[in-house]
C-alpha positions as CSV (number, residue, x, y, z in Angstrom):
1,X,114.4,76.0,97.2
2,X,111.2,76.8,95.3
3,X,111.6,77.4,91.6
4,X,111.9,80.8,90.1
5,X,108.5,81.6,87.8
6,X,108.4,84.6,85.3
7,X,105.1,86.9,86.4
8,X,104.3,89.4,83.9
9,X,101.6,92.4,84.8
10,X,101.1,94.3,81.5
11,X,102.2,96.1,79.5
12,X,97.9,96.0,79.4
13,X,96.3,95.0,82.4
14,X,93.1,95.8,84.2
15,X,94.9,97.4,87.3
16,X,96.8,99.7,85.0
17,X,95.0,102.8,83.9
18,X,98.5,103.2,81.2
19,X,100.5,100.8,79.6
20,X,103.2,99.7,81.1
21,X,105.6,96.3,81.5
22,X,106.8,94.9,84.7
23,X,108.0,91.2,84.7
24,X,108.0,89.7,88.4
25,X,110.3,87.1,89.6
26,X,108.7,84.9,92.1
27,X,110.0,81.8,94.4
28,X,106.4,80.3,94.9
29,X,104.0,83.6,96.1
30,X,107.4,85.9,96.8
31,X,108.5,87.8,94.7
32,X,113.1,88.4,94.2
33,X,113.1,90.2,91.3
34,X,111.7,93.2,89.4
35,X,112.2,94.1,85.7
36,X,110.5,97.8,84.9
37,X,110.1,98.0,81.3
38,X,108.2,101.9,80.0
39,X,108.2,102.8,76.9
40,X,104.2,102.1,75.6
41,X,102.8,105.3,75.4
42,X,104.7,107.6,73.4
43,X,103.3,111.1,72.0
44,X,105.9,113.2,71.3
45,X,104.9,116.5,73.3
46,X,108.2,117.9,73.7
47,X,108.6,118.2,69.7
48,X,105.1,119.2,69.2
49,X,105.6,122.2,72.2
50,X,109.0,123.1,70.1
51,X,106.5,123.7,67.1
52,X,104.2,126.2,69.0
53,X,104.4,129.6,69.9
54,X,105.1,130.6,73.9
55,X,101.6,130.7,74.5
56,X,100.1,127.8,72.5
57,X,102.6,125.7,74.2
58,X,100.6,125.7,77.5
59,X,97.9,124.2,76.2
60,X,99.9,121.6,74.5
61,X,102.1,120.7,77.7
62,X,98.7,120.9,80.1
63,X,97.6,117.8,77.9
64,X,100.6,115.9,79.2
65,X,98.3,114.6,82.2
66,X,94.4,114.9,82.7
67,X,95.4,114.7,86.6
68,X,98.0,116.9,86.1
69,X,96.8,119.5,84.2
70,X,98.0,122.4,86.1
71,X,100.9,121.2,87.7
72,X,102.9,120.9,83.9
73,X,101.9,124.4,82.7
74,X,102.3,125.6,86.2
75,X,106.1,124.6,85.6
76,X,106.2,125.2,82.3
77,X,105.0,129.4,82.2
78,X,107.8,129.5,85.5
79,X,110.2,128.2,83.5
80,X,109.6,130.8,80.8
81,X,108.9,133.5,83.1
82,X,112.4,132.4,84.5
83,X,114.0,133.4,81.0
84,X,112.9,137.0,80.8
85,X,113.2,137.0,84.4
86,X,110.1,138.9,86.0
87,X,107.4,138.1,88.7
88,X,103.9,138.0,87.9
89,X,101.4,139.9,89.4
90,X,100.3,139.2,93.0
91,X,96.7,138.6,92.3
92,X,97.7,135.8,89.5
93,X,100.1,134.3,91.9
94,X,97.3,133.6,94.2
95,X,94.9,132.1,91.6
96,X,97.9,130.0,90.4
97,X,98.3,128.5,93.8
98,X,94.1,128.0,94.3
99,X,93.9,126.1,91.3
100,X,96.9,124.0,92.3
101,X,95.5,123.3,95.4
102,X,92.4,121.9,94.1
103,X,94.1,120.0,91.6
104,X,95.8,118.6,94.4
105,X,92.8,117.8,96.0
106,X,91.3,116.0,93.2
107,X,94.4,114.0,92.0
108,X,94.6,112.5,95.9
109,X,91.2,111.7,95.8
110,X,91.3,109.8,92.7
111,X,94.5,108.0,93.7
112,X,92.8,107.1,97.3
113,X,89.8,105.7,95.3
114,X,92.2,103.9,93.1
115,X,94.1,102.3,95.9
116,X,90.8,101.0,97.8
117,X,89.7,99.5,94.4
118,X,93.0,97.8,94.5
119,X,92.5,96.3,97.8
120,X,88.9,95.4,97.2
121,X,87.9,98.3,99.7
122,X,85.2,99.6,96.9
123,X,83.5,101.2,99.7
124,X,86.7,103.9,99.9
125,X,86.4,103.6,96.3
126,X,83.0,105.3,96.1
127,X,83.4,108.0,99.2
128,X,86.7,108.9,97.8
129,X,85.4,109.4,94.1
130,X,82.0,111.0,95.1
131,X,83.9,113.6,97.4
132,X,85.9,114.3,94.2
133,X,83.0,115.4,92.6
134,X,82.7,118.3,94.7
135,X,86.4,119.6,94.2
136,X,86.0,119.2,90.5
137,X,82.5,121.6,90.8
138,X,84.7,124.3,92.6
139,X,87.6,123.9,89.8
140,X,84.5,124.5,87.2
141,X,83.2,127.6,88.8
142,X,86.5,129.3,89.1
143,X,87.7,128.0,85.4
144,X,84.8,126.7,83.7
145,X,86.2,123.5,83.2
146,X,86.9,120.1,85.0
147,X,89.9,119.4,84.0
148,X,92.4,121.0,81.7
149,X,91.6,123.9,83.3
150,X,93.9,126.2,80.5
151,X,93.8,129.3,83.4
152,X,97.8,129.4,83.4
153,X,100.1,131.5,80.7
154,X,103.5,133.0,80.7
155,X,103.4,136.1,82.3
156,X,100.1,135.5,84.3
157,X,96.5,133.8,84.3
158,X,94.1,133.5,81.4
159,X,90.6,134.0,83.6
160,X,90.0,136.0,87.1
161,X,88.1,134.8,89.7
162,X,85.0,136.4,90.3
163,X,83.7,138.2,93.9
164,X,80.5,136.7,93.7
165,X,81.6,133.6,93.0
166,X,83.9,133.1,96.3
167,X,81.2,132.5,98.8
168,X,79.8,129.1,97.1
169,X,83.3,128.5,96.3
170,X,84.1,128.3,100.0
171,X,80.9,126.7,101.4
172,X,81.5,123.8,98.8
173,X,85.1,123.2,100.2
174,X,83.9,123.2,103.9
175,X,81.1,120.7,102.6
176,X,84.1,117.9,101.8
177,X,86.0,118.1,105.4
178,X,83.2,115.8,107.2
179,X,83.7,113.2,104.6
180,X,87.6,113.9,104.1
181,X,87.4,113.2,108.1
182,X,85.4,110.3,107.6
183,X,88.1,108.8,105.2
184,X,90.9,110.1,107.6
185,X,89.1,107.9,110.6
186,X,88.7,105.0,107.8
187,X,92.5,104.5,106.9
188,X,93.5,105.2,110.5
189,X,91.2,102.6,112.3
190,X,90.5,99.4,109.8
191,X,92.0,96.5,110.6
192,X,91.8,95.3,106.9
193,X,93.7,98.5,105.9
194,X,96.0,98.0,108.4
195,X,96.6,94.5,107.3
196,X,96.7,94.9,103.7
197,X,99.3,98.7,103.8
198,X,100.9,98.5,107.3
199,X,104.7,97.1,107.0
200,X,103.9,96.3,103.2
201,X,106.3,97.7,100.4
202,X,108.6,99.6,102.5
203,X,110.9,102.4,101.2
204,X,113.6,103.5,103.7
205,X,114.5,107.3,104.3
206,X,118.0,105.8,103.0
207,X,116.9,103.9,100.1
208,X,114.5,107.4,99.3
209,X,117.4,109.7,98.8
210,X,119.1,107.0,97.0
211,X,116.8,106.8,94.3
212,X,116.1,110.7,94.9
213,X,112.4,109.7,95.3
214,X,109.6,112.6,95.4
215,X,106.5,113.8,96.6
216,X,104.4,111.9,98.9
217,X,106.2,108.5,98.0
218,X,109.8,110.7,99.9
219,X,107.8,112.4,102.4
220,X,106.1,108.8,103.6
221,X,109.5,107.8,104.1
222,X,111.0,110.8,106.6
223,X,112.3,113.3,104.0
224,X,111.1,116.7,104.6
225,X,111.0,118.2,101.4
226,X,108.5,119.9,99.3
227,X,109.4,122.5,96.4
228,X,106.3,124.5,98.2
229,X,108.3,125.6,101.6
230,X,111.9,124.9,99.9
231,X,111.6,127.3,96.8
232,X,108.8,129.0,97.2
233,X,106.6,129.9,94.9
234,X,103.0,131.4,94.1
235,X,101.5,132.7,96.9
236,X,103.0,129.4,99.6
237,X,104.8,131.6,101.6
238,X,101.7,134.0,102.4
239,X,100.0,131.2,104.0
240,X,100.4,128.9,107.2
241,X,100.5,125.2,106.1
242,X,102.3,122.3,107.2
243,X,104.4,119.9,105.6
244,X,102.7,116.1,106.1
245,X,105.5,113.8,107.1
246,X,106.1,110.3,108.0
247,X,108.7,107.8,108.9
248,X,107.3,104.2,107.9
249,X,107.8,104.4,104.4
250,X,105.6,101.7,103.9
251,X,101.9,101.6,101.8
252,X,100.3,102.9,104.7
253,X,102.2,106.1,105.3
254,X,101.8,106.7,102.0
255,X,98.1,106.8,102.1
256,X,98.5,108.7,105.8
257,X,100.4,111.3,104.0
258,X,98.2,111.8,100.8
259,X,95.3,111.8,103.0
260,X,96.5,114.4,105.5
261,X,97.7,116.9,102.2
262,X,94.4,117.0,101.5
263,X,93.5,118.8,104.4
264,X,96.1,121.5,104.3
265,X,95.3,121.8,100.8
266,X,91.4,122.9,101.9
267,X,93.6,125.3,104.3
268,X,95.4,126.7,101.8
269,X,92.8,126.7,99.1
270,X,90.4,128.8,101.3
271,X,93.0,131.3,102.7
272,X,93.7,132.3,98.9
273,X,90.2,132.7,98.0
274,X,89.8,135.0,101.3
275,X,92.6,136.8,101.0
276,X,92.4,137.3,97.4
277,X,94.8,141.0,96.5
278,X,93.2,142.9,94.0
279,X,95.0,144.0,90.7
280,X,96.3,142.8,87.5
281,X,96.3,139.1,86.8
282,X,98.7,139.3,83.5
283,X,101.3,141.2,82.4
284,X,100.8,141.1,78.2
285,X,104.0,139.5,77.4
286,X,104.9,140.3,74.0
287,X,108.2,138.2,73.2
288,X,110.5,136.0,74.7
289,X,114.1,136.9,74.9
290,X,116.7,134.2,74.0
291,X,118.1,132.5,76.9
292,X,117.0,129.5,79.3
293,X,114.8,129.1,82.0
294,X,113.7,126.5,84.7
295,X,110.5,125.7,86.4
296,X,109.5,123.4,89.0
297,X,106.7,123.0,91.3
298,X,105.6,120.6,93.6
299,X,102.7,118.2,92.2
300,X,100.3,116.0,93.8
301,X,102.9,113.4,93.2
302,X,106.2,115.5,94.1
303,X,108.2,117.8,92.1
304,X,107.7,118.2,88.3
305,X,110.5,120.2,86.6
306,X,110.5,121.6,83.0
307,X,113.4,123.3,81.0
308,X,112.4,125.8,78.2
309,X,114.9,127.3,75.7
310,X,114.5,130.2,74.0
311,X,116.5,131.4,70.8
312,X,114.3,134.8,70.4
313,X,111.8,133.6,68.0
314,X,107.9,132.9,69.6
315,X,109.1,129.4,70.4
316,X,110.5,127.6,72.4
317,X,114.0,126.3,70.3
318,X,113.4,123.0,73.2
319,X,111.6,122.4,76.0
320,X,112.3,119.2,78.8
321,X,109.6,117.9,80.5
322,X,110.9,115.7,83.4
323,X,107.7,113.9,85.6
324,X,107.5,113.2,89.5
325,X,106.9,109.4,88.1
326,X,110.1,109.2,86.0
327,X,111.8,109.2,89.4
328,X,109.8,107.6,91.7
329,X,109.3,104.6,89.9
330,X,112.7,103.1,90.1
331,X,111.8,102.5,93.9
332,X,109.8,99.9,93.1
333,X,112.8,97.5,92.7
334,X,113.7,98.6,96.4
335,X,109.7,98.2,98.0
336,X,108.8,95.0,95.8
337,X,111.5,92.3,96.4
338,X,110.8,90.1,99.3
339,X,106.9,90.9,99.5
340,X,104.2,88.6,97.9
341,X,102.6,88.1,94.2
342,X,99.1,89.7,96.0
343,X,100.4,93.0,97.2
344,X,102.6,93.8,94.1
345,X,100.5,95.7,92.6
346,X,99.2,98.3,95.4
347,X,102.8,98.9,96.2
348,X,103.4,100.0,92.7
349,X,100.4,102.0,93.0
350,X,101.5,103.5,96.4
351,X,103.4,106.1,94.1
352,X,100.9,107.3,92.6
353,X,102.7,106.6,89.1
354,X,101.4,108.2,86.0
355,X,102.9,106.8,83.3
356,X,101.9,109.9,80.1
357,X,103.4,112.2,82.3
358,X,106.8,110.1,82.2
359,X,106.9,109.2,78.9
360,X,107.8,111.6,75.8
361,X,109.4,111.3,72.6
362,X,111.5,113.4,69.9
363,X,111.2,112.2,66.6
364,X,115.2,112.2,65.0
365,X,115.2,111.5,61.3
366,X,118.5,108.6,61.2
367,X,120.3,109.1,57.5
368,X,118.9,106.2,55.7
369,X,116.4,104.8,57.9
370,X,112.6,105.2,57.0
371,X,110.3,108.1,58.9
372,X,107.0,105.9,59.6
373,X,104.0,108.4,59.1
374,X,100.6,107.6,61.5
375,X,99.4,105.8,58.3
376,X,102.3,103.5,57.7
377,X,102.4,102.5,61.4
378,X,98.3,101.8,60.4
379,X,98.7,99.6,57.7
380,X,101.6,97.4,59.5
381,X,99.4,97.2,62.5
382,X,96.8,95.8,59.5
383,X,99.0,93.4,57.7
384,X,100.3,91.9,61.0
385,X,96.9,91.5,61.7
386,X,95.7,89.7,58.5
387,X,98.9,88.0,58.7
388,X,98.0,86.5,62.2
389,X,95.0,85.5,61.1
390,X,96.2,83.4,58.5
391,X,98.2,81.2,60.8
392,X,95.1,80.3,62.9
């Protein structure tokens, strides 16, 4: 029996874009054990969103996640709108559901780029992120920004998209099908793909609804669901699009089904923009009555969910953020074990995981324990420091 060897990958490393801790336990190059340690990058958006009014909130929460940056005030303005209740305007439910689309889009794109990088495939590195280039145009002509796109607010949308501005819109989302077909014919057809995803890092359709996993990572593994057809929302169930599904579970399907999203995404994206209704795109919400609400969308990486409170002031008495990755990352311990020291870290990035979208924290003031200011947890960081030093 080989001996057991401690592997840690973090909680800094240069395949994580976000701090995080796992400790591998490894007999020789396999790996029997998994210890998930989060915690690294706190920054206490939930208690700063409980300090803001309604409306400042949503540009607060759309900081949660560059990558995500419509998806968490997407959920967030339902979840209000949920209190009141009402419906927004048609018009702003289809501009809610374009720029989703092309975050969507973007975030896939990123992550495919990502995972080539992490197989040494830079060539799917640069297609993937130079397509992505094209998406994030679009997402600047119809918001005027890149990302944090700040287009969403209870009650309706900040910005209307213009007539003029659809036709270049469209053209430029046409323009990325060749390549998206090009990357499509890529993952399906290399061998070194195949070798380095295919029957690596599986998560069974059991082991999925055990861990109540989301997103792409549930829908790579047989599990039909998607917030999109199951609640729907925005303007989802005025268009014909298919849910991508799989039954491998493994890296590959995972890749299969990110890819493929992308394409019903262009379908859905350019349906919106063509059938665009006229009419208001807010509806002026003055105040908030007290009550609670719920909002949850589906992501790029499966279903965020936000709970807003309100106690009749202009905000929010708490607001719960809870992240696609805070679930799906607990299937690592189930796709990891038994696979090798070399693969362990694109399984973990088969979820997609983003790691500031998981993590928040409140700030509780403990009778007789010291409140650390920014500048106290500076100066320890400082003495430590010095006091390293010293001992070299």
């Amino acid at each position: 029996m080989s001996k057991r060897t401690i592997v840690p990958i973090g909680p800094y490393h240069p395949l994580q874009e976000e701090p995080e801790f796992f400790t591998l336990t490894v007999e020789g190059e396999r790996v029997v054990d998994i210890d998930v340690r989060v915690g690294y990058n706190h920054r206490g958006i939930e208690k700063l969103s409980e300090m803001k009014t309604f409306d400042q909130s949503t540009f607060v929460i759309e900081r949660i996640c560059g990558i995500c940056s419509t998806s968490h005030p997407f959920a967030y303005t339902r979840a209000v709108e949920d209190i009141i209740p009402v419906e927004v305007p048609e018009r702003a439910k289809y501009i809610r559901t374009i720029i989703a689309e092309g975050e969507r889009i973007h975030s896939h794109l990123l992550w495919l780029g990502l995972a080539g990088h992490f197989l040494g495939y830079n060539t799917v590195y640069m297609w993937a992120w130079k397509l992505r280039e094209e998406i994030l145009d679009v997402m600047e002509i119809l918001s005027g920004n890149r990302n944090n796109y700040a287009m969403f607010k209870p009650g309706g949308v900040r910005r209307d998209i213009k007539s003029e501005d659809i036709p270049g819109c469209i053209k430029k989302i046409d323009s990325i099908v060749p390549t998206l077909n090009m990357l499509k014919k890529a993952v399906i057809d290399d061998p070194v793909l195949h070798a380095r995803t295919k029957g690596i890092g599986v998560l069974t359709k059991e082991e999925a609804l055990n861990y109540s996993a989301l997103g792409p990572t549930s829908r790579a593994s047989g599990v039909a669901r998607d917030v999109r057809k199951d609640s729907s929302y925005g303007a989802y169930d005025a268009v014909e699009w298919d849910m991508i599904v799989t039954q491998n579970g493994d890296v590959f399907d995972k890749v299969i089904v990110r890819v493929l999203e992308m394409f019903e995404a262009v379908k859905i994206m350019k349906h919106c923009l063509l059938n665009l209704p006229k009419g208001e795109i807010d509806l002026n919400l003055k105040s908030i009555p007290p009550g609670e609400g719920i909002g949850h969308i589906e992501a790029p990486r499966g279903e965020t969910f936000h709970y807003v409170r309100s106690d009749g002031t202009n905000r929010p008495a708490r607001h719960k953020v809870r992240a696609p990755t805070f679930m799906n990352l607990p299937t690592y311990k189930a796709t990891v074990v038994g696979e090798t020291i070399s693969d362990a870290t694109i399984i973990l990035a088969a979820i997609d995981p983003c790691y500031c979208c998981t993590e928040r924290m409140a700030v509780r003031n403990i009778k007789g324990k010291k409140l650390y200011t920014g500048e106290d947890l500076v100066k320890l960081s400082q003495e430590k420091t010095e006091k390293l030093r010293g001992k070299r």
